[in-house]
N, C-alpha and C positions, 0 to 999 in steps of 0.2 A: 663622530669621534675624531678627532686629533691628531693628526698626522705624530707614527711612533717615531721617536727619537732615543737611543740607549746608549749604554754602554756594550760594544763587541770586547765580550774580556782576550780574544785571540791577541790584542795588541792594539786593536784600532776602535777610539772612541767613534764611530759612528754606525752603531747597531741599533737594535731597537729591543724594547720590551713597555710594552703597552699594559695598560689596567684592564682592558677590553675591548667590545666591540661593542657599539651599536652608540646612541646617541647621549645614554644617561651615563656611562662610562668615561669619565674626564680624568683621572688621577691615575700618574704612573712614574715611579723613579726615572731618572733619565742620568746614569752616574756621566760626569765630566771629567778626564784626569786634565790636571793642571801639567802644563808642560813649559817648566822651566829654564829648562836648557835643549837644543834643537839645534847641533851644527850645521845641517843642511837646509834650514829655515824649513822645513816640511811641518805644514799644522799652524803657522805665524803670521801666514798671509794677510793680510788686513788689520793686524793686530798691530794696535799702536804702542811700542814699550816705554815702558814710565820706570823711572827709579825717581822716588820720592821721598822727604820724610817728615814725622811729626814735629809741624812748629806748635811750641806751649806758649806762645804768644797769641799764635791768631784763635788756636786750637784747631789746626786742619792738619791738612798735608800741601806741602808745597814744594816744586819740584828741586829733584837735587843736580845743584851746577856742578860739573864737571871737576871742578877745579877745588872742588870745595873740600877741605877736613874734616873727617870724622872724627869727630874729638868726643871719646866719653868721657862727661862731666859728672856731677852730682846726679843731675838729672836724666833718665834715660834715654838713649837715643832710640828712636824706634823708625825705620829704613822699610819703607813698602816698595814692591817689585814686583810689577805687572806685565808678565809674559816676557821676562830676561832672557838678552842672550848665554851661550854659556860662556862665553867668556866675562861677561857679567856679573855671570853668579860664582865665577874661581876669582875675579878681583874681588870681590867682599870676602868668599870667603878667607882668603888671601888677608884682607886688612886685618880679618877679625880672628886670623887662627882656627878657623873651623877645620877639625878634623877630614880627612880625603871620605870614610864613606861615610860621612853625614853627607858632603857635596855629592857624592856620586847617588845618594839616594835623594836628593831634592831635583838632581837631574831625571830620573826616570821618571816616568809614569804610574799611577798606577799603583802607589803604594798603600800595603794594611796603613790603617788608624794608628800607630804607636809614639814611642816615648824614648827616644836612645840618650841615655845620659854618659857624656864625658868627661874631663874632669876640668875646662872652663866655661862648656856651655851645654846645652839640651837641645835635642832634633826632636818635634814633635810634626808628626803628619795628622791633620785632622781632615774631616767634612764638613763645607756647608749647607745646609738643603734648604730650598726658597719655593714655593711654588710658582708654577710659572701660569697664571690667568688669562692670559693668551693661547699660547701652545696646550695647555690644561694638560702640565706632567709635574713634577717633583725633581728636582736638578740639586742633584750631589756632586759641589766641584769642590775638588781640593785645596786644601793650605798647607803648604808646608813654613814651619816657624823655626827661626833659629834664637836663643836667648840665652844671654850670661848675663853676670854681673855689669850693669850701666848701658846693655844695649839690646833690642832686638829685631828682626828680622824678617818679614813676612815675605812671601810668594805667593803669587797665582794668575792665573792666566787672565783674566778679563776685572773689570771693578764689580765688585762684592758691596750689598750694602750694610753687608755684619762689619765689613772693615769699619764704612762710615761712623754707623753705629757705636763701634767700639773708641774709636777715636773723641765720638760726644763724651761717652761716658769716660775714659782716658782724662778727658778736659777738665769734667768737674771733681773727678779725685783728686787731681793737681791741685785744685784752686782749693778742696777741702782739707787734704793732707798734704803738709810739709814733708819735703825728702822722700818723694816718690820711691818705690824699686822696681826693678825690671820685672822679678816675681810679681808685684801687682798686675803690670803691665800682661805679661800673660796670661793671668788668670780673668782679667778685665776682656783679652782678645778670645778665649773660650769661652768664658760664661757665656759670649753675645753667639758664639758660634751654635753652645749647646741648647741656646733660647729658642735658637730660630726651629731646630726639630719640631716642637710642640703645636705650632700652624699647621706643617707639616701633615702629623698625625690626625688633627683634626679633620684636615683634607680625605683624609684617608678614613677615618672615622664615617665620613658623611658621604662616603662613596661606597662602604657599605652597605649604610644604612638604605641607601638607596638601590642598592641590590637583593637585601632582602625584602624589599617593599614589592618591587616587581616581580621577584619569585613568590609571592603568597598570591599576590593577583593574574598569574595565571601567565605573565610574562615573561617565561623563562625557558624560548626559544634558544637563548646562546647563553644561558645563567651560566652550566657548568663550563664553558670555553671561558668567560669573563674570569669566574672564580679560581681557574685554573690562571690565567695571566695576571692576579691580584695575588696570587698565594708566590708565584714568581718574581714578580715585583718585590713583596715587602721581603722574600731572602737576599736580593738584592740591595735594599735598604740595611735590612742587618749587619750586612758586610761593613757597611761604611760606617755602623751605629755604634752595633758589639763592641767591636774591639777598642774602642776607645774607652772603655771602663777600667781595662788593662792600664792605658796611659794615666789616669787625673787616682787610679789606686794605686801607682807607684809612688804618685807624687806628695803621697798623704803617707807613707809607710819608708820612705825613706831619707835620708842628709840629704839637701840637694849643694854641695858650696857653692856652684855657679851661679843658685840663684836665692839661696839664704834659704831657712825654717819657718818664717814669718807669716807665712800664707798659706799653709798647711790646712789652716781648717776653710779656706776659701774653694779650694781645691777638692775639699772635701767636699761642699754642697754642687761642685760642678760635679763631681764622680755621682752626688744623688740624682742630679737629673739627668746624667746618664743614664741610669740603673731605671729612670723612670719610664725614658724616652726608647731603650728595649722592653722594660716591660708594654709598653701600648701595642708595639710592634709584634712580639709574642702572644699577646691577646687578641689583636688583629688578626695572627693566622688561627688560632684557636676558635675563633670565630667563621673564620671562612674552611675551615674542618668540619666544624660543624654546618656550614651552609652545606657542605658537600652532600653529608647527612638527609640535610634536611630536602634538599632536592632532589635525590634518588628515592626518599621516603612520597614527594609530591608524585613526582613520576609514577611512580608504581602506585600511588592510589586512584591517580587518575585513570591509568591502566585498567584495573580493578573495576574502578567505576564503569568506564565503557565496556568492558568485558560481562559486568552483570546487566547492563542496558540491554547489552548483547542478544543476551541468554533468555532475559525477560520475552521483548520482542519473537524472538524465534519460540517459546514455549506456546505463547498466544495465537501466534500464527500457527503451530504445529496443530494445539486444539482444534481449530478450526479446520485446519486440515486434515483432521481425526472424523470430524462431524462430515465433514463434505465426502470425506473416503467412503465412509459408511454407507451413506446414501447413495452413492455411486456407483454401489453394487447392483448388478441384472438378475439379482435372483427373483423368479417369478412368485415365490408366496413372501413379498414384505408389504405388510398390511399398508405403511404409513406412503407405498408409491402411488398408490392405486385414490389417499385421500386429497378430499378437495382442496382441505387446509394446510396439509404437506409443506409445498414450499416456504406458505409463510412460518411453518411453526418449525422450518429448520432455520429459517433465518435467527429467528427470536431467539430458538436454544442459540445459534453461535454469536449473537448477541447478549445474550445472558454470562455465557463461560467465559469468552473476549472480557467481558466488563468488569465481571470478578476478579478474573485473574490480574488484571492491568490493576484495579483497587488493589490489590493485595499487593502485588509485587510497588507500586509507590507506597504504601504504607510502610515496606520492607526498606524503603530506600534503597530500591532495583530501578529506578524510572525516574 
């Protein structure tokens, strides 16, 4: 098993919650908060900060000079930010007008999934989840997004490869559609966010699957401790899943001005694979409920089982201990002490009633 790694929701990303124990046991949420802003550098150590942004030239990201203007043109500006300081993240928001607690909530940790709309831009806080084939756990780190009209804004603490990702696909809409919008642009950086869950679930899927395989065969020394650290896990997953259904069905049910109408039905099939990506998850526990079921129903037949083995054996033995009492008596007129063939024809009888009764009781499925 995997050394655990989690989320301590007390305040401090570095707790633990594992999938289980033992060696076929690999898959376990590991949530990460992104941490934005950090005036006393605690958490940043080694962290190399990058303020970036998307060139539609090369189609990457390339880093941003100091000195440089942000100029929103036609096309939108989109500015990545990889474990900012906070005084970092109040110059931006500072250029760009962002509201005081949109900033003060991209600063904390640790925030629900949601969707705060203002009236020239959107604070969306999502998750990414990646599995990790190494460490063999599921790692939910945060993004927080800022977007209006002609710009927006990513956060998170280490390189993501749904950014990469998103930035490809970013690239080829450019070159497909004229006069991009920034609403594309977000909806471009979730879809790739909301893609990456479904690996994910799989993951998850096939660590069940492998759990029930070992509880039928008899392997199910630590089954209910594992089931019990899997049923833990995927609530932990839901936190970061659910509530983002709330955020992509506002964004289909309401005007947004900041960032236009246009893309409403785009947002829409992100909210579906939302809605898909909790149901796996709700099926997943549904399933390990019923594993719970189904391993207390094993236990106790097995129980059962050795219980009537039990009973069988000691009845057999009792017969014979019945025949042997009998004979074992010193009363002076029992005809069969006094015979020659005696001993052997009490073997035979305990012979005979042993044999029976063992035949009967395996025909009973006692033995």
């Amino acid at each position: 098993m995997a050394r655990c790694r989690g989320t301590d929701h007390s305040g401090d990303a570095s707790g633990s919650s594992s999938w289980g124990v033992g060696s076929s046991s690999r898959w376990r949420p590991a949530l990460v908060a992104v941490t934005p802003g950090n005036p006393s550098g605690h958490g940043l150590v080694g962290i190399v900060m990058a303020i970036r942004r998307f060139d539609h030239t090369s189609g990457g990201f390339v880093p941003l000079d100091e000195h440089e203007a942000l100029e929103v043109t036609g096309t939108p500006l989109w500015l990545d930010l990889i474990a900012p300081h906070r005084d970092e993240v109040l110059s931006i928001g500072h250029r760009f007008a962002f509201h005081q607690l949109a900033i003060e909530d991209a600063l904390k940790r640790r925030q629900r999934p949601k969707a705060d709309f203002y009236e020239h831009h959107v604070f969306i806080v999502l998750y990414a989840l990646s599995p990790d084939m190494v460490e063999h756990i599921v790692e939910a780190r945060e993004v927080s997004l800022f977007a209006g009209r002609g710009f927006v804004v990513t956060l998170h603490t280490e390189e993501l490869p749904e950014i990469h990702e998103a930035a490809l696909r970013w690239k080829e809409h450019c070159g497909d559609n004229p006069g991009p919008s920034s609403a594309m642009l977000v909806y471009t950086i979730a879809d790739t966010i909301v893609d990456g869950y479904f690996p994910c679930m799989d993951q998850i899927a096939e660590e069940i699957d492998d759990l029930e395989t070992a509880m039928f065969a008899g392997d199910n020394a630590d089954s209910l401790e594992r089931i019990f650290r899997m049923k833990r896990s995927l609530i932990d997953l839901r936190r970061v899943v659910a509530p983002a259904r709330d955020v992509f069905n506002a964004f289909t049910r309401r005007e947004l001005p900041a960032l236009g109408s246009e893309t409403i039905y785009y947002f829409q099939d992100v909210y579906d694979h939302v809605i898909r990506a909790t149901d796996q998850i709700d099926a997943h526990r549904d399933v390990l409920a019923s594993a719970i079921d189904v391993h207390l129903t094993l236990v106790s037949n097995r129980m059962n089982q050795t219980v009537r083995t039990l009973t069988a054996a000691s009845i057999v033995l009792m017969s014979l201990a019945l025949i042997a009492g009998v004979y074992g008596m010193n009363f002076e007129h029992m005809p069969e002490l006094r015979w020659q063939y005696g001993y052997a024809a009490a073997l035979m009888l305990m012979a005979i009633v042993g044999g029976s009764l063992t035949w009967l009781f395996k025909r009973l499925g006692w033995w």
